[in-house]
KEGU-176063 format. One record per residue (C-alpha): residue number from 0; residue in three letters; x, y, z. Coordinates in steps of 0.2 Angstrom, whole numbers, plus 2048, in hexadecimal, padded with zeros to 3 digits. Example, Ala and Ser with C-alpha at 12.3 -4.5 7.8 and 13.67 -1.06 7.14 Angstrom:
2
<pos: 0	code: ALA	xx: 83E	yy: 7EA	zz: 827>
<pos: 1	code: SER	xx: 844	yy: 7FB	zz: 824>
end
This chain:
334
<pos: 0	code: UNK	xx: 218	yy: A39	zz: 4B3>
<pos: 1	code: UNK	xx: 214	yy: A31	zz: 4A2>
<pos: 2	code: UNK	xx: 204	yy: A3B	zz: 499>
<pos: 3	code: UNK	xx: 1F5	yy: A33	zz: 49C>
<pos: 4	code: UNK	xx: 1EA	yy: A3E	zz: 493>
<pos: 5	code: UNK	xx: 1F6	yy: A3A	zz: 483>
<pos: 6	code: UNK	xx: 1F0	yy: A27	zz: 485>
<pos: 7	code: UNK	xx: 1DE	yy: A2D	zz: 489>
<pos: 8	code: UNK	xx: 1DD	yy: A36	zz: 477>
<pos: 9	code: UNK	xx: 1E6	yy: A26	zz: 46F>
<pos: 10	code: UNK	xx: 1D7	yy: A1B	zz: 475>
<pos: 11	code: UNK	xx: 1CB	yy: A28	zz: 46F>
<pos: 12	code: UNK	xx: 1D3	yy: A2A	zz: 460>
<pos: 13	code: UNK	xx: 1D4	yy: A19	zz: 45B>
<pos: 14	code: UNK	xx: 1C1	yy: A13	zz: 462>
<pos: 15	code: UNK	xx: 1C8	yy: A08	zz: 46F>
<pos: 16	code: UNK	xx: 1BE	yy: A02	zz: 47C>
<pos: 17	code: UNK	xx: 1C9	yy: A04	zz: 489>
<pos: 18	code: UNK	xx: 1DA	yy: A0B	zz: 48F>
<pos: 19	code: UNK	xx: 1E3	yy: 9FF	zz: 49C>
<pos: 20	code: UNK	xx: 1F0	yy: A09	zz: 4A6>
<pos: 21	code: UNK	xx: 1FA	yy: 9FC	zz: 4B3>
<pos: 22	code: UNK	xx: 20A	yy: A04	zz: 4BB>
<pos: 23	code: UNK	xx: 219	yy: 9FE	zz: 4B6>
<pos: 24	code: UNK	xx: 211	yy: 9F7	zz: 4A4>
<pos: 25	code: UNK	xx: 211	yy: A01	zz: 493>
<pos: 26	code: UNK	xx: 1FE	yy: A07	zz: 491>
<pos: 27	code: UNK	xx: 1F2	yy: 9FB	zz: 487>
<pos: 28	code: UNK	xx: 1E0	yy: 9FE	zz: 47F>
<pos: 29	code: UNK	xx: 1D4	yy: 9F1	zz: 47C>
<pos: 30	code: UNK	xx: 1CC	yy: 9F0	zz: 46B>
<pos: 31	code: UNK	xx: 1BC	yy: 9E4	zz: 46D>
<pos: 32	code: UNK	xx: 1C5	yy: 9D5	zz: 475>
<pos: 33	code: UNK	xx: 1D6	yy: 9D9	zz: 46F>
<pos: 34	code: UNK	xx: 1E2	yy: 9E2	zz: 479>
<pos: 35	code: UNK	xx: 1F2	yy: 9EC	zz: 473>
<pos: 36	code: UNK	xx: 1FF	yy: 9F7	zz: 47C>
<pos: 37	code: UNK	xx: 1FF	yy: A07	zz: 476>
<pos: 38	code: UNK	xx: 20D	yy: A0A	zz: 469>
<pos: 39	code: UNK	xx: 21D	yy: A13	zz: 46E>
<pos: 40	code: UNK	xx: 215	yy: A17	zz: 47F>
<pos: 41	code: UNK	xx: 220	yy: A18	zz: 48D>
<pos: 42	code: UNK	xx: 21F	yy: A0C	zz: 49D>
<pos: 43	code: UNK	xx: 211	yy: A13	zz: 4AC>
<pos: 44	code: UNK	xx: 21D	yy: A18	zz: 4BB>
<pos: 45	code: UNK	xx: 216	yy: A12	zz: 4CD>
<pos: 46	code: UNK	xx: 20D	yy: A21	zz: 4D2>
<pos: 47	code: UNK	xx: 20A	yy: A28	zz: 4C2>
<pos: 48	code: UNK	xx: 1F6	yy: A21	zz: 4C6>
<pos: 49	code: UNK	xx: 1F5	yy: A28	zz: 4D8>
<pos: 50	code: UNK	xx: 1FA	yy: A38	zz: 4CF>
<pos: 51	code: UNK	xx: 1EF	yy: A39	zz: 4BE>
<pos: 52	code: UNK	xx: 1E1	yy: A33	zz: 4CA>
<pos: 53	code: UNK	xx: 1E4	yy: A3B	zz: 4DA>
<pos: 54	code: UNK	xx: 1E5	yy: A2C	zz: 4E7>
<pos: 55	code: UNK	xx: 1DA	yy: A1D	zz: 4E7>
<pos: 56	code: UNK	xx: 1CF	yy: A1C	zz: 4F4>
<pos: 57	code: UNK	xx: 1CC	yy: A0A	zz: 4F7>
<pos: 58	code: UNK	xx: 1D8	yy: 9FA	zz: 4F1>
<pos: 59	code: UNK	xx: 1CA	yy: 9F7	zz: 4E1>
<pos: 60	code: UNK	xx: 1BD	yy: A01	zz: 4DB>
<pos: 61	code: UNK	xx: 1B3	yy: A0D	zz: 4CD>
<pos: 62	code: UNK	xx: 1AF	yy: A1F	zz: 4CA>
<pos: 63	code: UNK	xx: 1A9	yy: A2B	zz: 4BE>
<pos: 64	code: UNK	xx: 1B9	yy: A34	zz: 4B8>
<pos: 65	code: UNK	xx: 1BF	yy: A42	zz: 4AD>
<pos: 66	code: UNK	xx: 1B8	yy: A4B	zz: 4A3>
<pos: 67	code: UNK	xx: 1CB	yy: A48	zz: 49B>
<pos: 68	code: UNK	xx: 1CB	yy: A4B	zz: 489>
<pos: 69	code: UNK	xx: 1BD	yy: A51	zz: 489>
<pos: 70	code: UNK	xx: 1B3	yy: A3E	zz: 48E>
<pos: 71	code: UNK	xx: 1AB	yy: A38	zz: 49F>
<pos: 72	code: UNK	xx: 1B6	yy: A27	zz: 4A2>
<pos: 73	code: UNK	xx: 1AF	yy: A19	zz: 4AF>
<pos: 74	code: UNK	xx: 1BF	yy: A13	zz: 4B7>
<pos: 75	code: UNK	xx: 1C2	yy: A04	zz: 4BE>
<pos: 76	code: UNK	xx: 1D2	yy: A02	zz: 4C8>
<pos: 77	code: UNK	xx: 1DA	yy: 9F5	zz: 4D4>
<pos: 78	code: UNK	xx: 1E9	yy: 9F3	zz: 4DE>
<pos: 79	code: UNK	xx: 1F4	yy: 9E4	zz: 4D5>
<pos: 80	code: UNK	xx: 204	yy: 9D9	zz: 4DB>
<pos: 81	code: UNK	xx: 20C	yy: 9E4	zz: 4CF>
<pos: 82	code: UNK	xx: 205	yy: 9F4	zz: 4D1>
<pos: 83	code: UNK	xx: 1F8	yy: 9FF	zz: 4D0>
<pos: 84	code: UNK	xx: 1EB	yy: 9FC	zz: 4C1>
<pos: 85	code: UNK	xx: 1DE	yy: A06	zz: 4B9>
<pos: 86	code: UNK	xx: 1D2	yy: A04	zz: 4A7>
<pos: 87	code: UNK	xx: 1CB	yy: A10	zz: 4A3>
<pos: 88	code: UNK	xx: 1B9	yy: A11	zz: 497>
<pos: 89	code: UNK	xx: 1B3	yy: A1F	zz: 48F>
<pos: 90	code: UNK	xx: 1A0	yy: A21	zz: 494>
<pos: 91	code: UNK	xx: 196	yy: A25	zz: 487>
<pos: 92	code: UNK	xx: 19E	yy: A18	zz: 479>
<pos: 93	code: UNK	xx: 191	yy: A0F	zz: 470>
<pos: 94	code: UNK	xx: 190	yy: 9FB	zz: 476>
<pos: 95	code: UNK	xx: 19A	yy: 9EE	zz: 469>
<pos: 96	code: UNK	xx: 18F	yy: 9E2	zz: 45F>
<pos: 97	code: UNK	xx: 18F	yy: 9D0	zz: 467>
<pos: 98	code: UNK	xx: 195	yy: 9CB	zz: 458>
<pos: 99	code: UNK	xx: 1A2	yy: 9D3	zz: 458>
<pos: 100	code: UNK	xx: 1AB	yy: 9CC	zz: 46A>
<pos: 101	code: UNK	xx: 1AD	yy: 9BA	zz: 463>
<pos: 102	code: UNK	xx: 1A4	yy: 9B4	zz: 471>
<pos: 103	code: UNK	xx: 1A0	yy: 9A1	zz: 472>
<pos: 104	code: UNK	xx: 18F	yy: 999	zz: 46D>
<pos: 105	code: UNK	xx: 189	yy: 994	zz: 47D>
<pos: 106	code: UNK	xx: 189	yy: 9A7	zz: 47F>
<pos: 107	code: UNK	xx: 17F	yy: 9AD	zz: 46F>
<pos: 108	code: UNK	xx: 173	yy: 9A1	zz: 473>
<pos: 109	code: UNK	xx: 16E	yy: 9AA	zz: 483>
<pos: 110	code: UNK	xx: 167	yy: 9B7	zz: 476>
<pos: 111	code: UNK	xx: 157	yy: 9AD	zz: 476>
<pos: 112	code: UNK	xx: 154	yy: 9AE	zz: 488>
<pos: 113	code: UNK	xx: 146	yy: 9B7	zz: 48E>
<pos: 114	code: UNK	xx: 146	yy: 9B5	zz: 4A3>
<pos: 115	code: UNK	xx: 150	yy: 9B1	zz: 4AE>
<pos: 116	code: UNK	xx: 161	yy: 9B8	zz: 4B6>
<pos: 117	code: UNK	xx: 171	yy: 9B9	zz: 4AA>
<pos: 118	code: UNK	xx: 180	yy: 9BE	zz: 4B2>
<pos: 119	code: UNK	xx: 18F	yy: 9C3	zz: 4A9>
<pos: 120	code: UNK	xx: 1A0	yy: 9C1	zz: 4B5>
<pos: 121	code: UNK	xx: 1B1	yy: 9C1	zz: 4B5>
<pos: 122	code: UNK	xx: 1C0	yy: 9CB	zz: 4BE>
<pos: 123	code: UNK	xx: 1C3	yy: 9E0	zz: 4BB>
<pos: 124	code: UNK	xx: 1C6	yy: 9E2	zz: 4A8>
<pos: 125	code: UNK	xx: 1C0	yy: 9D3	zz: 4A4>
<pos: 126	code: UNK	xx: 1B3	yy: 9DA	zz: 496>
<pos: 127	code: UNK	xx: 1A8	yy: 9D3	zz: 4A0>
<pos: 128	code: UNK	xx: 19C	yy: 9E3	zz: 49E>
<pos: 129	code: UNK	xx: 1A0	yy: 9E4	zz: 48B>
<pos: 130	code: UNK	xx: 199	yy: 9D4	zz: 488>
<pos: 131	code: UNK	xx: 18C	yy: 9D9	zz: 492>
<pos: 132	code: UNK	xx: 187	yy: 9E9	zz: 48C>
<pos: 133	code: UNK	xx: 188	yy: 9E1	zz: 479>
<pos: 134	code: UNK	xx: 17E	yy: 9D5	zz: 481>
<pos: 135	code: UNK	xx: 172	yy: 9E0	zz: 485>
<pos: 136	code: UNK	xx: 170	yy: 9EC	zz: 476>
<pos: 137	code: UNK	xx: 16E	yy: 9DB	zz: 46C>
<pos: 138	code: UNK	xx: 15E	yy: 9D8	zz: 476>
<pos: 139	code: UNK	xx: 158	yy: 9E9	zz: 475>
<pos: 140	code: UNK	xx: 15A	yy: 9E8	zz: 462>
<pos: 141	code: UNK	xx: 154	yy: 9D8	zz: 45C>
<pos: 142	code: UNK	xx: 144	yy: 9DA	zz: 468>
<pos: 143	code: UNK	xx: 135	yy: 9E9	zz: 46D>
<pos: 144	code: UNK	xx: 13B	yy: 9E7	zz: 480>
<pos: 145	code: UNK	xx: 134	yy: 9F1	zz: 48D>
<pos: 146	code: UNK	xx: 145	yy: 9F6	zz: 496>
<pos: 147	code: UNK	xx: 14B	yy: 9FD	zz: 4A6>
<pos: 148	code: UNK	xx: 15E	yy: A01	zz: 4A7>
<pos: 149	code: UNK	xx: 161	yy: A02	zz: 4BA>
<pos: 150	code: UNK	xx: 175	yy: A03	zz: 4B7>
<pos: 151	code: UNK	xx: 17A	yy: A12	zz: 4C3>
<pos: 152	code: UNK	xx: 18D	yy: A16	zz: 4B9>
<pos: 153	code: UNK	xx: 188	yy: A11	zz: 4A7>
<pos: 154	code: UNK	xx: 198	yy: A0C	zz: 49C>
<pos: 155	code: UNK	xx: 18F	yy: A0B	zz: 48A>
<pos: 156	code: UNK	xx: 183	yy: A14	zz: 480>
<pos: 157	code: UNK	xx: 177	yy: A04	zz: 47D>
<pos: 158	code: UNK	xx: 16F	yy: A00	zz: 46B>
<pos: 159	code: UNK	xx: 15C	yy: 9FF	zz: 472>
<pos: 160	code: UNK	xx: 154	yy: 9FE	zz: 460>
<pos: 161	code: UNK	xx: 141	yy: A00	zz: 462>
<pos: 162	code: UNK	xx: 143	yy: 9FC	zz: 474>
<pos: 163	code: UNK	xx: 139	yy: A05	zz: 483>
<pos: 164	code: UNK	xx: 148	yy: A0B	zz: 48F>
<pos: 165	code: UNK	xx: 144	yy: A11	zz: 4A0>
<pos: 166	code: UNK	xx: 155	yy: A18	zz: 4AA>
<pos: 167	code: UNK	xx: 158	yy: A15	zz: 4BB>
<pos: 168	code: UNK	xx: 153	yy: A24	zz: 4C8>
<pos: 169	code: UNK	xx: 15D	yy: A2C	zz: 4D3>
<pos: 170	code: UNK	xx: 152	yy: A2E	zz: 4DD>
<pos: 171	code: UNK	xx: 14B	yy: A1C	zz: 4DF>
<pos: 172	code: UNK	xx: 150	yy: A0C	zz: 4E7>
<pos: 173	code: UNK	xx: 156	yy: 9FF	zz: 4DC>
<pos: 174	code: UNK	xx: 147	yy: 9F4	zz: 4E8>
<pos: 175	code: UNK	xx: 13A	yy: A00	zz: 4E3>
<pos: 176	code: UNK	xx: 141	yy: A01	zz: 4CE>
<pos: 177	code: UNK	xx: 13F	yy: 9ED	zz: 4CE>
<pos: 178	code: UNK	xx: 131	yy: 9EE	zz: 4D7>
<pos: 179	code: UNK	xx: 127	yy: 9FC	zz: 4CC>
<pos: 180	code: UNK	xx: 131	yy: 9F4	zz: 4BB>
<pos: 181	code: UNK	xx: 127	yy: 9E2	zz: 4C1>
<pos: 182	code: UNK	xx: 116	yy: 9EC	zz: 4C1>
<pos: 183	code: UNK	xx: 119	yy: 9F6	zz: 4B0>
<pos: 184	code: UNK	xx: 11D	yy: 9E4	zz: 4A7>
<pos: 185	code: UNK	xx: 130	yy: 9E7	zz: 4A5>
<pos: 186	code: UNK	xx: 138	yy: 9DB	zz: 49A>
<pos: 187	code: UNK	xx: 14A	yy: 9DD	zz: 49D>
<pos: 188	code: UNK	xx: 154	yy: 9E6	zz: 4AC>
<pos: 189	code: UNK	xx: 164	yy: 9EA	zz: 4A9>
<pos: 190	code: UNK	xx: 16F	yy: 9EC	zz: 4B8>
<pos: 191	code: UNK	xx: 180	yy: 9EE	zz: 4B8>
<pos: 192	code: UNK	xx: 18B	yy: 9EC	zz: 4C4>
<pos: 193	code: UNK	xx: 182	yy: 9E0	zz: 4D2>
<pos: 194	code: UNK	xx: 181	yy: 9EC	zz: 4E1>
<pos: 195	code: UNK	xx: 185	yy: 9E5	zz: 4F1>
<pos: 196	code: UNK	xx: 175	yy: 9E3	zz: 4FA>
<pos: 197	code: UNK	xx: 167	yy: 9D4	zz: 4FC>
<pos: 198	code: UNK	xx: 166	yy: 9CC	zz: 4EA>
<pos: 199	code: UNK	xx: 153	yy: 9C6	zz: 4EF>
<pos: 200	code: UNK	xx: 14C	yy: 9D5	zz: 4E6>
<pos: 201	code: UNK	xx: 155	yy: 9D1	zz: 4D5>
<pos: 202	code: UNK	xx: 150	yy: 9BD	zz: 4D5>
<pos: 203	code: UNK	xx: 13E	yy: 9C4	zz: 4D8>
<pos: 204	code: UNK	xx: 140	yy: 9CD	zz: 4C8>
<pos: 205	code: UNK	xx: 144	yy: 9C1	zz: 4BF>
<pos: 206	code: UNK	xx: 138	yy: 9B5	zz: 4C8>
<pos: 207	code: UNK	xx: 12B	yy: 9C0	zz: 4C1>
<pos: 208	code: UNK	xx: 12E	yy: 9B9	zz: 4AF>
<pos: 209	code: UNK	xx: 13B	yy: 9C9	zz: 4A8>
<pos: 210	code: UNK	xx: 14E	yy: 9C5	zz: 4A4>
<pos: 211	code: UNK	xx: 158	yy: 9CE	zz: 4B2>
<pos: 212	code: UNK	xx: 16E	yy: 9D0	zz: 4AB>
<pos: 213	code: UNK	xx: 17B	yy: 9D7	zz: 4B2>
<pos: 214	code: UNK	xx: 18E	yy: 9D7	zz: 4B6>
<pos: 215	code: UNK	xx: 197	yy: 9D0	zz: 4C6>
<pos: 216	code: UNK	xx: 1A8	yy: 9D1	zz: 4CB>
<pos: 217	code: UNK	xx: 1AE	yy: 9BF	zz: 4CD>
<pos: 218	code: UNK	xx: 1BC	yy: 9B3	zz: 4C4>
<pos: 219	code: UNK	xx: 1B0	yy: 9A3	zz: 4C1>
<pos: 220	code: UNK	xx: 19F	yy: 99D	zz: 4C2>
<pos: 221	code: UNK	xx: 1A1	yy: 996	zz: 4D5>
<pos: 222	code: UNK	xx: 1A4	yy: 9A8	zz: 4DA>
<pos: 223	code: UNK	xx: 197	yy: 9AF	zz: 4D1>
<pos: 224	code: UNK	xx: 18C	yy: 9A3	zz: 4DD>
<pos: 225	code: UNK	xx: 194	yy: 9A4	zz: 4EC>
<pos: 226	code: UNK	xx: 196	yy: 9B5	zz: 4EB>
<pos: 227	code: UNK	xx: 182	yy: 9BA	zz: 4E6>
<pos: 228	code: UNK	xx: 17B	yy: 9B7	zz: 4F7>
<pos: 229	code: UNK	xx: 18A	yy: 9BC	zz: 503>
<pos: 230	code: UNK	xx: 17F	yy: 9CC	zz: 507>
<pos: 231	code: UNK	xx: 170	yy: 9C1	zz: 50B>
<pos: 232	code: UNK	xx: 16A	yy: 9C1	zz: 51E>
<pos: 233	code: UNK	xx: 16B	yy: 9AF	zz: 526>
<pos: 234	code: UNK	xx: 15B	yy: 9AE	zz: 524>
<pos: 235	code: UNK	xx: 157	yy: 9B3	zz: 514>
<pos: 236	code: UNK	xx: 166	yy: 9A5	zz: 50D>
<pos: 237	code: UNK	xx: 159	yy: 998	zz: 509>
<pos: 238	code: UNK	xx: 14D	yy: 9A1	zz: 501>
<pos: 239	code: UNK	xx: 15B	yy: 9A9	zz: 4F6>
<pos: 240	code: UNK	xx: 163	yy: 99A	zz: 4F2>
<pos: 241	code: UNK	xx: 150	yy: 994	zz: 4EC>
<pos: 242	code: UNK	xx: 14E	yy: 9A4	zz: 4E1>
<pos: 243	code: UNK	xx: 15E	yy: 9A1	zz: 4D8>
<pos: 244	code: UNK	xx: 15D	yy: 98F	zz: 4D3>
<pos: 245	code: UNK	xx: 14C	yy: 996	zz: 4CE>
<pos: 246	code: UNK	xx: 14E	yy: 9A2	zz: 4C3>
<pos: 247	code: UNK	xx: 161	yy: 9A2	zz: 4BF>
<pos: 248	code: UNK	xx: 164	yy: 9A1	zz: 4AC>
<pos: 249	code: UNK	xx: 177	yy: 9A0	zz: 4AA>
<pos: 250	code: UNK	xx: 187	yy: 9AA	zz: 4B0>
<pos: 251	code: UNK	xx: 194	yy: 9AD	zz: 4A1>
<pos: 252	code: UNK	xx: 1A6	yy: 9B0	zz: 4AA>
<pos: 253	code: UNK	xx: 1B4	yy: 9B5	zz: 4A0>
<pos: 254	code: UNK	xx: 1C6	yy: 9BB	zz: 4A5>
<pos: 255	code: UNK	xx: 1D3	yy: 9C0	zz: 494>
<pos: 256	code: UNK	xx: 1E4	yy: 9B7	zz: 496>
<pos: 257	code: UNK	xx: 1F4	yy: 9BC	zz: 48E>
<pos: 258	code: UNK	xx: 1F8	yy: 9B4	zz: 47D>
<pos: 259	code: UNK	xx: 209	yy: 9AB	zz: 47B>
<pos: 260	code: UNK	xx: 212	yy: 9BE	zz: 475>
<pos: 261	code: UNK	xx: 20B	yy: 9C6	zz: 483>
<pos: 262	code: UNK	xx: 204	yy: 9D4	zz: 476>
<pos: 263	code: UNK	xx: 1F3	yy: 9CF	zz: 478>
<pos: 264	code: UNK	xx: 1E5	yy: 9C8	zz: 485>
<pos: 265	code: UNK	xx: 1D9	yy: 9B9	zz: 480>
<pos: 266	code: UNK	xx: 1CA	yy: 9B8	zz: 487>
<pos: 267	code: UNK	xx: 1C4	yy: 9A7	zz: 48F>
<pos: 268	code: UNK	xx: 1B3	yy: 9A2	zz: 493>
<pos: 269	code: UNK	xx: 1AA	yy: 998	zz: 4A2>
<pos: 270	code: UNK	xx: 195	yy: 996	zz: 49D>
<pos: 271	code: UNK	xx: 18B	yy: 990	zz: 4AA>
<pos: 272	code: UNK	xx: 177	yy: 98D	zz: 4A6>
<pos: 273	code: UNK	xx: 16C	yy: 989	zz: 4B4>
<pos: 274	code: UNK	xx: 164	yy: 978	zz: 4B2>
<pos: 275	code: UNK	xx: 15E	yy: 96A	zz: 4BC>
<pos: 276	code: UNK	xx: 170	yy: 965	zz: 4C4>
<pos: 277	code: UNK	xx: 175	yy: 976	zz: 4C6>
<pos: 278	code: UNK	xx: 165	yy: 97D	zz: 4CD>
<pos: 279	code: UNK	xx: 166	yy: 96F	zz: 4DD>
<pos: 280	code: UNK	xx: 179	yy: 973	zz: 4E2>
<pos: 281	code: UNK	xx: 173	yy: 985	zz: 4E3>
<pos: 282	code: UNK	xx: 163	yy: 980	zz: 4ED>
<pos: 283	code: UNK	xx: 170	yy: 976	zz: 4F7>
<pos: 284	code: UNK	xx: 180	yy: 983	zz: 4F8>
<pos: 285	code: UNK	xx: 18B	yy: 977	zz: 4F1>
<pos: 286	code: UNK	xx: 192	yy: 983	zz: 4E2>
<pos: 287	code: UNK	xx: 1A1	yy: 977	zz: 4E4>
<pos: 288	code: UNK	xx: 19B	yy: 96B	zz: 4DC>
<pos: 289	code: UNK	xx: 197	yy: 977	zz: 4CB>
<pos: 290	code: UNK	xx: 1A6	yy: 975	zz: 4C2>
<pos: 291	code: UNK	xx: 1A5	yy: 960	zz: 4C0>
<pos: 292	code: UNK	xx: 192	yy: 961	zz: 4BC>
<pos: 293	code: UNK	xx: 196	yy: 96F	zz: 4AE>
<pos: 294	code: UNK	xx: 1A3	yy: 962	zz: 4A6>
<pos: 295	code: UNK	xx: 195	yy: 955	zz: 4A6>
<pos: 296	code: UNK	xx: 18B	yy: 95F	zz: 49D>
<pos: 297	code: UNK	xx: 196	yy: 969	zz: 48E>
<pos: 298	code: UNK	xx: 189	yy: 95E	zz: 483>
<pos: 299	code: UNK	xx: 17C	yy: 96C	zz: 489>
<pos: 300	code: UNK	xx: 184	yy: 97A	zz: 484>
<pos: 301	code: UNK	xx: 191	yy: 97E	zz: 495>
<pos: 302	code: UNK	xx: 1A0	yy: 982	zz: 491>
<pos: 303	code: UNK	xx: 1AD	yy: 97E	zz: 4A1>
<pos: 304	code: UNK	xx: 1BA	yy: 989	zz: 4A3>
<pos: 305	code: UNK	xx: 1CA	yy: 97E	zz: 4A1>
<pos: 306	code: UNK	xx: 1C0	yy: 978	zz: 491>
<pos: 307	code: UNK	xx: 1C2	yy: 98B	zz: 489>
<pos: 308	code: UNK	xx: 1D5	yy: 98C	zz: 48F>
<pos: 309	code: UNK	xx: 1D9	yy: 97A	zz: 48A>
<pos: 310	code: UNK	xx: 1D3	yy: 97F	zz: 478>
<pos: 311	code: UNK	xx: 1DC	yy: 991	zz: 476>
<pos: 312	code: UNK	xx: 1EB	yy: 987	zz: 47D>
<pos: 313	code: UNK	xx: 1E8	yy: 97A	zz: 470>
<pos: 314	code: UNK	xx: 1E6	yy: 989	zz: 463>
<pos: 315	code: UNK	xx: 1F9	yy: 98F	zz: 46A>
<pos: 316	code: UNK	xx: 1EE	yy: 9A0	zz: 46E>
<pos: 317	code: UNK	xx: 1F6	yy: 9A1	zz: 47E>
<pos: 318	code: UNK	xx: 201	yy: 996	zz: 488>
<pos: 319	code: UNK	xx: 200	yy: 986	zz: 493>
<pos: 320	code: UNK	xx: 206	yy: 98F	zz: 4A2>
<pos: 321	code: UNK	xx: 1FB	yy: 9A0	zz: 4A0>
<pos: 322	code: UNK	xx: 1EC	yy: 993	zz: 49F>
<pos: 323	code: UNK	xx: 1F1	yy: 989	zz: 4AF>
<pos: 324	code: UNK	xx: 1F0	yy: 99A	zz: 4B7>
<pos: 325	code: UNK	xx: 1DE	yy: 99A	zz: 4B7>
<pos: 326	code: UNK	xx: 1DA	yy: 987	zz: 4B3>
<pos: 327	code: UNK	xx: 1CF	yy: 980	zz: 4C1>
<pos: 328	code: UNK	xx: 1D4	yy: 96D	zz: 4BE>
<pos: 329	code: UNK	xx: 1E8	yy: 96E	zz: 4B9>
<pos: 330	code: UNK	xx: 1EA	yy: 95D	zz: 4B8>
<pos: 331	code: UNK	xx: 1E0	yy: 95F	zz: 4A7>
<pos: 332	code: UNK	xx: 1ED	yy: 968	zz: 4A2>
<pos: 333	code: UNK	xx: 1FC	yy: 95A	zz: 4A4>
end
């Protein structure tokens, strides 16, 4: 079995933000957006993962691992075409700049919102909660917010500033922290991970006037909304659907592609804000109709998804064909 704690030392020693083991692949860390194999390291076997770890208990998931050299890791792993895969963050690390994650515009100008929901997305290892996180600690030090950080398996250590932080409580429904957060005058709640259950309480959130952000497991901005209110009872749809297009800001979806040498991943970006167009085909259910009504509007500040891969094509950051792997409209490709 190749050493995993010898790759789990590299990525500390090196400040990366986090180790990718796939089976079958020579071990890669992630540096910001960037994303190199681990020099001289050897190929994963198939099984090495199911040993280091001691099984997987479910086809995808996340855990609290370790302590392995000495550090708590969140570990996120899935079961791939090709094999088993896992990456690995080290828990404790302090959350990049924004700055610092090249991310688009139409994402730095989110920085000025101060209600609403924003939801960062995009597959496992996506950066999705980097981008997030920096996202968050921006806020936090730019502004005196009054805080609640409900994310149950924190990844980053988050620049607060002058910020008021309350933590989530063990002991206490995340219902009854929105609900008491809402009383105290909360300014930002900072999830996470969307849990699966009714997302009624979190649009009442951020229906009462703070900014509500977190992550969500989803390739593109249609899944991000057809995925939302899946847990909703039948006869709670409706009013869902009328909380979102309420108080939805934006949903930021981004999934890193391989570059023409296959050394490194690009991220590309899908930006979604919530305006008048948007907010009736969520009040409607027709999320099909998003990705046409997004390129009728890049004037505004949305930013399509086939537009980012059509311009790191353009920019020879990665290939034709990796980009018509996740092109929504390949014909724009021809």
């Amino acid at each position: 079995m190749a050493s995993v704690e010898t790759f789990l030392n590299y990525a500390l020693q090196v400040g990366a933000n986090d180790l990718i083991l796939a089976e079958g692949l020579v071990p890669a860390i992630r540096l910001g957006l960037q994303v190199r194999a681990i020099p001289d390291a050897p190929k994963l076997e198939f099984g090495d993962l199911e040993t280091f770890f001691g099984g997987f208990a479910e086809e995808s998931g996340v855990f609290r691992g370790g302590p392995w050299e000495n550090v708590e890791w969140r570990v996120r792993y899935s079961r791939e075409a090709f094999g088993k895969m896992a990456c690995l963050h080290p828990i404790g690390a302090q959350a990049p700049k924004i700055s610092s994650l090249s991310v688009p515009d139409s994402v730095l100008s989110l920085l000025g919102a101060g209600s609403g929901l924003v939801l960062f997305a995009g597959p496992f290892s996506s950066g999705k909660t980097t981008t997030a996180s920096a996202y968050v600690s921006e806020l936090c030090s730019q502004k005196l917010l009054r805080a609640s950080f409900l994310d149950p398996l924190p990844e980053y250590k988050m620049r607060i500033g002058e910020s008021i932080v309350h933590y989530a409580r063990k002991e206490v429904s995340l219902p009854s922290e929105f609900s008491q957060g809402i009383l105290a005058g909360t300014d930002l709640f900072w999830l996470g991970d969307i849990p699966r259950m009714s997302f009624i309480p979190i649009l009442r959130a951020a229906e009462s006037g703070s900014l509500v952000v977190a992550t969500i497991a989803s390739g593109t901005v249609t899944g991000v909304l057809n995925y939302l209110l899946s847990a909703e009872k039948m006869e709670d749809v409706v009013l869902a659907r009328t909380l979102l297009a309420a108080n939805l800001k934006a949903v930021v979806s981004q999934r890193l592609i391989p570059s023409p040498e296959g050394k490194l991943l690009v991220p590309a970006w899908e930006v979604l804000y919530n305006d008048q167009n948007i907010a009736s085909l969520i009040h409607s259910g027709e999320y099909y109709k998003v990705p046409q009504t997004m390129r009728a509007a890049v004037s505004e500040g949305m930013l399509p998804l086939d537009d980012s891969l059509l311009n790191l094509v353009k920019e020879n950051k990665i290939t034709k064909e990796a980009a018509l792997a996740f092109a929504l409209d390949e014909s724009r490709f021809a």
